[in-house]
C-alpha positions in Angstrom: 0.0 0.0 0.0 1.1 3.5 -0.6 1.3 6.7 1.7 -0.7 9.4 0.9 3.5 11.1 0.1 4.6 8.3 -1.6 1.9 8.9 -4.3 2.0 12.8 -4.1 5.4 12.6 -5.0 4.3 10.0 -8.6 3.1 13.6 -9.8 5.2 16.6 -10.4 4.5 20.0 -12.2 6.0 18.8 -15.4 6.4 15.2 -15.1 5.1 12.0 -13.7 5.8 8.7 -12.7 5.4 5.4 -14.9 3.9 3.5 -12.1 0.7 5.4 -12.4 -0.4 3.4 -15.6 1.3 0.0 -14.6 1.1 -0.8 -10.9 -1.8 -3.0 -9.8 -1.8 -1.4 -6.7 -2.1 1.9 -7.7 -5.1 0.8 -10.1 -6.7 -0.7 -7.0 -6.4 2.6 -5.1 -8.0 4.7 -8.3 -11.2 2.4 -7.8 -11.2 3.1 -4.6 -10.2 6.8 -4.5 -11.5 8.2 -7.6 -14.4 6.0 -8.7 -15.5 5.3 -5.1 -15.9 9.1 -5.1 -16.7 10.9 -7.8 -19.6 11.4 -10.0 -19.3 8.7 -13.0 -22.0 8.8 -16.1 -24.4 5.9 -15.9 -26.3 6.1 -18.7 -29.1 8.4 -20.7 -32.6 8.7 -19.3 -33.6 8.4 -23.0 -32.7 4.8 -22.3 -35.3 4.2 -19.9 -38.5 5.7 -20.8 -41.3 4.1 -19.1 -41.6 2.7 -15.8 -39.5 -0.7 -15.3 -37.2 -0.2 -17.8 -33.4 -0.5 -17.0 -30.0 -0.8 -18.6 -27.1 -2.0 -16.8 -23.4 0.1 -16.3 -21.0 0.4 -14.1 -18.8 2.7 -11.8 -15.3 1.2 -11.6 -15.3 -2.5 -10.3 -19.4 -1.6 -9.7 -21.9 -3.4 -11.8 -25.4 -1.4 -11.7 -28.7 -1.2 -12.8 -30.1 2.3 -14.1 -33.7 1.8 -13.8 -37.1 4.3 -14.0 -39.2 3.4 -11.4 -42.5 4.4 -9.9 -41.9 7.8 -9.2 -41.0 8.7 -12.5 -37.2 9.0 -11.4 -34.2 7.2 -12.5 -32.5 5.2 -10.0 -28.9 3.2 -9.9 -28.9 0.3 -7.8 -26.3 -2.7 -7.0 -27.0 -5.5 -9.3 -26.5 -7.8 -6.4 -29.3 -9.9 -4.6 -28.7 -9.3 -0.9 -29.5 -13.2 -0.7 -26.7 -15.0 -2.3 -25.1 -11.9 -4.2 -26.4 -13.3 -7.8 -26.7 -10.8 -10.4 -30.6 -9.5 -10.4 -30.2 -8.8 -14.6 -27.5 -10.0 -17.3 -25.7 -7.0 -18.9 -28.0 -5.3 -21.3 -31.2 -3.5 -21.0 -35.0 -4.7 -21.1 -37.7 -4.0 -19.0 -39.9 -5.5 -15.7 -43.2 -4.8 -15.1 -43.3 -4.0 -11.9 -40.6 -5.3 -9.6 -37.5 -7.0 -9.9 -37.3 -11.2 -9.5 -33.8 -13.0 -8.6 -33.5 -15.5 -10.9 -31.8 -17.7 -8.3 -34.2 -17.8 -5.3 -36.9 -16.0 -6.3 -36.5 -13.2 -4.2 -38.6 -10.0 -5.4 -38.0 -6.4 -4.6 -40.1 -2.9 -5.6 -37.6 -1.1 -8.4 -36.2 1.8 -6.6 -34.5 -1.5 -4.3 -37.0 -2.4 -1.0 -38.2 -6.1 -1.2 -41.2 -7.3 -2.2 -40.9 -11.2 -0.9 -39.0 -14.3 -0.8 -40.7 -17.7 -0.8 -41.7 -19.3 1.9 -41.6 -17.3 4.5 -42.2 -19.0 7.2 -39.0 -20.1 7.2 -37.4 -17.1 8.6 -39.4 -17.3 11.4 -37.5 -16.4 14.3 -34.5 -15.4 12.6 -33.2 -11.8 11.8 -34.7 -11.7 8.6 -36.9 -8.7 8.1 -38.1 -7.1 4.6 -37.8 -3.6 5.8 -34.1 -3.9 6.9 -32.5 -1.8 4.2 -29.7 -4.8 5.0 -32.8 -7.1 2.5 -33.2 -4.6 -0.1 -31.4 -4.0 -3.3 -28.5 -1.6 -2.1 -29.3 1.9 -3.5 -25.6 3.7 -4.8 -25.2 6.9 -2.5 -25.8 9.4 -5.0 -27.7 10.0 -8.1 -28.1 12.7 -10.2 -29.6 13.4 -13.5 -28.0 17.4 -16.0 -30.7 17.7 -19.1 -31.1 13.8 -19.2 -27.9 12.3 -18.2 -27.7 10.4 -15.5 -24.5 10.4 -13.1 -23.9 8.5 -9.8 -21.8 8.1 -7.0 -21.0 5.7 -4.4 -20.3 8.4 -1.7 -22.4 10.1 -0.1 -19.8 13.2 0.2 -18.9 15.7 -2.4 -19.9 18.6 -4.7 -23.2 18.3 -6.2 -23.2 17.2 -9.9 -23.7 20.7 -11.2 -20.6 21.7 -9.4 -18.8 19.2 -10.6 -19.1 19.2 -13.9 -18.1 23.1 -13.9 -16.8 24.2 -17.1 -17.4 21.3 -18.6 -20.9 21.0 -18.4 -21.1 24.1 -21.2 -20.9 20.5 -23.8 -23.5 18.9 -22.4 -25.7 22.0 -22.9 -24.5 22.7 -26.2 -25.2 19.4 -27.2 -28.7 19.5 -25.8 -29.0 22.9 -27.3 -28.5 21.8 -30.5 -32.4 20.2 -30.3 -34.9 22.5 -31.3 -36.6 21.1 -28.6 -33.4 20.9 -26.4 -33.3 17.4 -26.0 -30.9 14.6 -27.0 -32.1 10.7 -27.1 -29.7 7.5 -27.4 -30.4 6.1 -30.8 -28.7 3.0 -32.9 -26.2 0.4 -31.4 -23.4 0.8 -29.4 -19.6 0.4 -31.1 -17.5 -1.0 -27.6 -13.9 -1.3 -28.2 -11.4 -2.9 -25.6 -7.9 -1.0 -25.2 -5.1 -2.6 -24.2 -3.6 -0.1 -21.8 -4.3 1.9 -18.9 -7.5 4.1 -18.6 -5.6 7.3 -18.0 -4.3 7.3 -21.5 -7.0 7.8 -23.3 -8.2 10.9 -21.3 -4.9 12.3 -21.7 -4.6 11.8 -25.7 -8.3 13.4 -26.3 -6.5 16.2 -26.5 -3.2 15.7 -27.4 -3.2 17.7 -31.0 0.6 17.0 -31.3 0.3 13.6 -32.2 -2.7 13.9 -35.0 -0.9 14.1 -38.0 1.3 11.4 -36.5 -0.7 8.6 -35.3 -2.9 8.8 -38.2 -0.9 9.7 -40.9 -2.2 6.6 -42.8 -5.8 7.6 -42.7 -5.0 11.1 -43.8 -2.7 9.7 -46.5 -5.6 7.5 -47.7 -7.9 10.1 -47.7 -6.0 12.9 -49.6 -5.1 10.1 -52.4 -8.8 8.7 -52.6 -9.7 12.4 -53.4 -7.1 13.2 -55.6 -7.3 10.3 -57.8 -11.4 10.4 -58.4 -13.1 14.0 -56.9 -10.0 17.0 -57.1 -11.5 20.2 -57.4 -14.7 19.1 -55.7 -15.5 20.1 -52.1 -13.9 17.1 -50.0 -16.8 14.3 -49.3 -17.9 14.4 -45.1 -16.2 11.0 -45.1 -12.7 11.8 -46.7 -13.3 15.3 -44.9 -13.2 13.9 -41.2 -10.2 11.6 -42.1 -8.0 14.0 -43.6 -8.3 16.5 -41.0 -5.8 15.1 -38.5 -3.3 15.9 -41.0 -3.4 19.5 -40.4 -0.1 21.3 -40.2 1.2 22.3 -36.6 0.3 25.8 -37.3 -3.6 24.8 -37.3 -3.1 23.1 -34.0 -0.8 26.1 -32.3 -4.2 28.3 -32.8 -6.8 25.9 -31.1 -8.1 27.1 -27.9 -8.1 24.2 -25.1 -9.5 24.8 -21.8 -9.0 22.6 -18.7 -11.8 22.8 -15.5 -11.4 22.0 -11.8 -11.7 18.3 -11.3 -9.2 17.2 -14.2 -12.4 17.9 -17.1 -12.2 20.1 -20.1 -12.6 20.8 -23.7 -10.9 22.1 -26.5 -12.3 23.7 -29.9 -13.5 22.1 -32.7 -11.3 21.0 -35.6 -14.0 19.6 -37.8 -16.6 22.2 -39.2 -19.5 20.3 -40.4 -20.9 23.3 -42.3 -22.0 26.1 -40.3 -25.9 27.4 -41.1 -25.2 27.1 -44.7 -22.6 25.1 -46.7 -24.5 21.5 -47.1 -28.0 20.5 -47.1 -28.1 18.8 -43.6 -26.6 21.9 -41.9 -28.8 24.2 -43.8 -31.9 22.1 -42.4 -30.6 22.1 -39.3 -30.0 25.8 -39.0 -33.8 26.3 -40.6 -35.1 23.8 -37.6 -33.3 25.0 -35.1 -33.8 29.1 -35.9 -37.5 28.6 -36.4 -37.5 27.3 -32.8 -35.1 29.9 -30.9 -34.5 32.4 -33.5 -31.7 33.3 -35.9 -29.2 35.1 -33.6 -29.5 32.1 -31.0 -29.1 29.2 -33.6 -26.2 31.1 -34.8 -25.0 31.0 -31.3 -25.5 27.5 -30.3 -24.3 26.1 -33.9 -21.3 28.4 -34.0 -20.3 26.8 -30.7 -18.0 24.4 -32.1 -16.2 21.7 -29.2 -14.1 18.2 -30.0 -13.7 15.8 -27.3 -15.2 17.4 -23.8 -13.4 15.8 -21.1 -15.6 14.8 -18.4 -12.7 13.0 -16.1 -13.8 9.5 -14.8 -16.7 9.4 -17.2 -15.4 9.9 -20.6 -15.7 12.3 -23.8 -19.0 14.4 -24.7 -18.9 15.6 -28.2 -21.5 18.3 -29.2 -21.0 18.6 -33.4 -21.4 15.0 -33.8 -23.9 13.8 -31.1 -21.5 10.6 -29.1 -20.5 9.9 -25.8 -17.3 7.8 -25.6 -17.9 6.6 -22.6 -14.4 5.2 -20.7 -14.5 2.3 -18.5 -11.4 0.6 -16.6 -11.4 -3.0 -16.5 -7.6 -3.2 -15.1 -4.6 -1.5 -15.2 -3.9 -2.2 -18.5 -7.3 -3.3 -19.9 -10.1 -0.5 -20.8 -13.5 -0.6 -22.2 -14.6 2.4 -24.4 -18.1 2.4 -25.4 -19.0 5.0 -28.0 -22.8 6.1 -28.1 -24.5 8.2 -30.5 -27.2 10.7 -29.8 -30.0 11.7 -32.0 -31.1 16.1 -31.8 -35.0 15.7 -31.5 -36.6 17.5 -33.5 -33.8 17.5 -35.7 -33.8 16.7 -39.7 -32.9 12.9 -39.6 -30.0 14.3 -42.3 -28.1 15.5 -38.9 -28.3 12.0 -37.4 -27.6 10.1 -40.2 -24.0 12.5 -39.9 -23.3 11.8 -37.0 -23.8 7.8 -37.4 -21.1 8.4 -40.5 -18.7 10.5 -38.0 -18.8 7.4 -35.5 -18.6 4.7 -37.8 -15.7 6.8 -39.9 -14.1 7.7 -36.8 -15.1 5.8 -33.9 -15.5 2.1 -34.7 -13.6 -1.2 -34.2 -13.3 -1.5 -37.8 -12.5 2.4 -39.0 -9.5 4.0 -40.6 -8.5 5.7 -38.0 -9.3 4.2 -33.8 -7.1 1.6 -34.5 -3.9 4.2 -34.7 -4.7 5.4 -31.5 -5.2 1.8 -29.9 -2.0 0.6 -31.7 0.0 3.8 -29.6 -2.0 3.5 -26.2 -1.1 -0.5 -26.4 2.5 0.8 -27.1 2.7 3.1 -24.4 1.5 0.6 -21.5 4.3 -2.0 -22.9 6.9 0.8 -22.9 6.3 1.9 -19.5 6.9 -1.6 -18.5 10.5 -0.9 -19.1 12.6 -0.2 -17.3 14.4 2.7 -20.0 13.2 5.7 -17.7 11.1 6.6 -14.8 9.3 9.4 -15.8 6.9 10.5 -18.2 7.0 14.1 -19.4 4.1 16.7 -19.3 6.5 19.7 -20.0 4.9 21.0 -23.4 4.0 25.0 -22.4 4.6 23.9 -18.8 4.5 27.3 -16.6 2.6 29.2 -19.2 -1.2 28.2 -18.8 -3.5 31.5 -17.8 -6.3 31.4 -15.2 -9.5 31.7 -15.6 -12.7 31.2 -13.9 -12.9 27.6 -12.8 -9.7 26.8 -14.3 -7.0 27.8 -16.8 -6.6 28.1 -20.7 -3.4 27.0 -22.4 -1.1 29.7 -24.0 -0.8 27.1 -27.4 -3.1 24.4 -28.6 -0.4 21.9 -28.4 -0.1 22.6 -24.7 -0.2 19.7 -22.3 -2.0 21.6 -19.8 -4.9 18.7 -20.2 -2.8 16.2 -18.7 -1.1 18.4 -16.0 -5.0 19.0 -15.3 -5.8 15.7 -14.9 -3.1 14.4 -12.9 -4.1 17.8 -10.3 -7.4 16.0 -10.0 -5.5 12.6 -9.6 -3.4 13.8 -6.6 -5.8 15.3 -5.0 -8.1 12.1 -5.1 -5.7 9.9 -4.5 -3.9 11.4 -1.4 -7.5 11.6 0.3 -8.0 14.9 -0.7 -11.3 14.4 -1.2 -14.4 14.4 -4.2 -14.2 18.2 -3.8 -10.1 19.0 -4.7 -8.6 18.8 -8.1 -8.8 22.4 -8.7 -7.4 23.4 -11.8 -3.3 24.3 -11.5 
């Protein structure tokens, strides 16, 4: 076990230490330190319209059940029988009609977690068994919270409120809401899930990490500039070839990006793909029509001129507002993470937005794309190097020393800064030196 100094001292200003992504140990600790604490994205009330229905998730090493029951509200519950400890559901989604049945023993309970029954009773006659000992019921997790439709939890009961939380970086959610002419969002279409070989920490920091674009995906972009040349030059770039190629942008396009880091290791940086403002395709046109004959011209101008990439919402995963997904991280071990990438569709949108967006992910985002595998390939890469035993230290210097304040955080000087990660390793110490659900300020 570590000392509270002993892991303090893993992070410095500029630097820190390999262990973070490779110990065991230290993986144990972040389950118990950061996802025993803070508020983790369960899932989309979209998911669960009606009363009874319910979709598992999970919060670290915690398998739950997000589940609309009879007061209209979502709920996240254990999915653990307080019987035997069998799993209530299987992972998935589906719906009950009115209470929740064990399949091992037959044990029932209501759906926001007090039991129902168990068979036969009358042999716990005598005995300490009673139904309206909390200790019977399905264990309710300590917090639960739902911002415009998502639905966070925690499993302790300390904290900031979710609002509070999410700071800064709860301007994506909204956008992404706003973006409705009915400002609302609804899960739509399958889920892509794609397992990483490497530590969870990796992926948050490379979200925005524009120096290694034209890099890691040089292939993609080198495919897509040749498939254009050979067949379409002098036409406008197809969306598809469009979102491919535009990692290869020089460093200059990245220096000018404007990337923003919140308290509690989130933040956000500024868009690098346009999809066409209010007027240069049909499916933004409609959606600038839609959306201005809801809110008016000046505030669909607003809302659609808003343009984020990869929202960092730290221990829950990536928001992103122009194409409608959640990549949605979860850590399986210290070198084994799940990301599950989840598409949103605008209501009230034309179906020509959603359809985009389903492109974008499947382009982008999938097991099978041009351009995910590149990034797993280097994450993969980096857990095997840091292994090694070639260096102890990992460097966050990039524009170290220069990032300006502002409310709620700080904004990087140069949009290849590495102020993300120094962010998200201020949230890390904090939590992980029992600082508590309310540190990791931005510094």
């Amino acid at each position: 076990m570590y000392t509270n100094e002993q892991l303090a001292d893993m992070v410095k200003p500029d630097k820190v230490h390999r262990a973070v992504y490779v110990d065991p140990g230290i993986f144990d600790l972040e389950m118990e330190r950061i996802y025993g604490r803070v508020w983790v994205y369960a899932g989309h009330e979209s998911q669960i319209p009606q009363t009874g229905d319910y979709v598992t998730s999970r919060i670290g090493r915690q398998d739950v059940i997000l589940v609309r029951a009879a007061d209209g509200k979502p709920h996240v519950l254990y999915n653990r029988c307080p019987h035997k400890g069998a799993q209530i559901v299987p992972p998935g989604g589906g719906h009950v009609e009115r209470h929740f049945r064990c399949p091992y023993h037959a044990w029932t309970f209501r759906l926001h977690g007090p039991m129902l029954s168990a068979p036969l009773r009358a042999g716990y006659e005598g005995t300490a068994f009673d139904p309206a000992d909390e200790a019977f019921w399905l264990r309710r997790v300590a917090r639960v919270a739902s911002y415009r439709g998502f639905v966070f939890a925690s499993l302790s009961e300390g904290g900031d409120d979710l609002v509070d939380f999410l700071g800064g970086a709860k301007a994506a959610i909204d956008n992404l809401c706003d973006r409705s002419p009915v400002g609302e969002v609804e899960v739509a279409g399958g889920v892509f899930r794609v397992w990483q070989n490497s530590n969870w920490k990796i992926f948050y920091e490379n979200l925005h990490d524009t120096m290694h674009a034209a890099v890691t995906h040089e292939s993609s972009v080198v495919a897509a500039r040749d498939e254009y040349e050979a067949s379409m030059a002098g036409q406008d770039m197809p969306f598809v070839l469009h979102i491919m190629a535009g990692n290869g942008e020089p460093y200059q396009f990245w220096e000018k990006l404007a990337v923003h880091a919140f308290d509690h290791g989130h933040g956000y940086m500024e868009g690098i793909f346009d999809p066409g403002g209010t007027d240069r395709d049909p499916a933004s046109r409609a959606h600038y029509e839609s959306l201005a004959a809801a809110v008016g011209e000046a505030r669909a101008r607003e809302i659609l001129g808003m343009n984020l990439h990869n929202t960092i919402i730290y221990g829950s995963g990536s928001p992103h507002t122009v194409f409608q997904q959640f990549r949605v991280i979860r850590p399986v071990a210290v070198d084994r993470t799940m990301v599950e990438i989840v598409t949103f569709r605008l209501k009230g949108a034309p179906e020509a937005v959603f359809e985009r967006a389903v492109t974008y992910a499947n382009t982008i985002n999938s097991p099978s794309s041009n351009v995910m595998p590149d990034d797993v390939e280097l994450y993969t890469r980096v857990q095997k190097g840091n292994r090694l035993d070639g260096g102890d230290w990992v460097s966050m210097h990039r524009y170290c020393g220069t990032d300006r304040d502002i409310p709620g955080g700080k904004v990087a000087v140069n949009g290849t800064s590495e102020l993300p990660i120094r962010n998200q390793f201020v949230a890390w110490k904090a939590l992980m030196t029992e600082g508590g659900a309310g540190c990791g300020r931005a510094a």
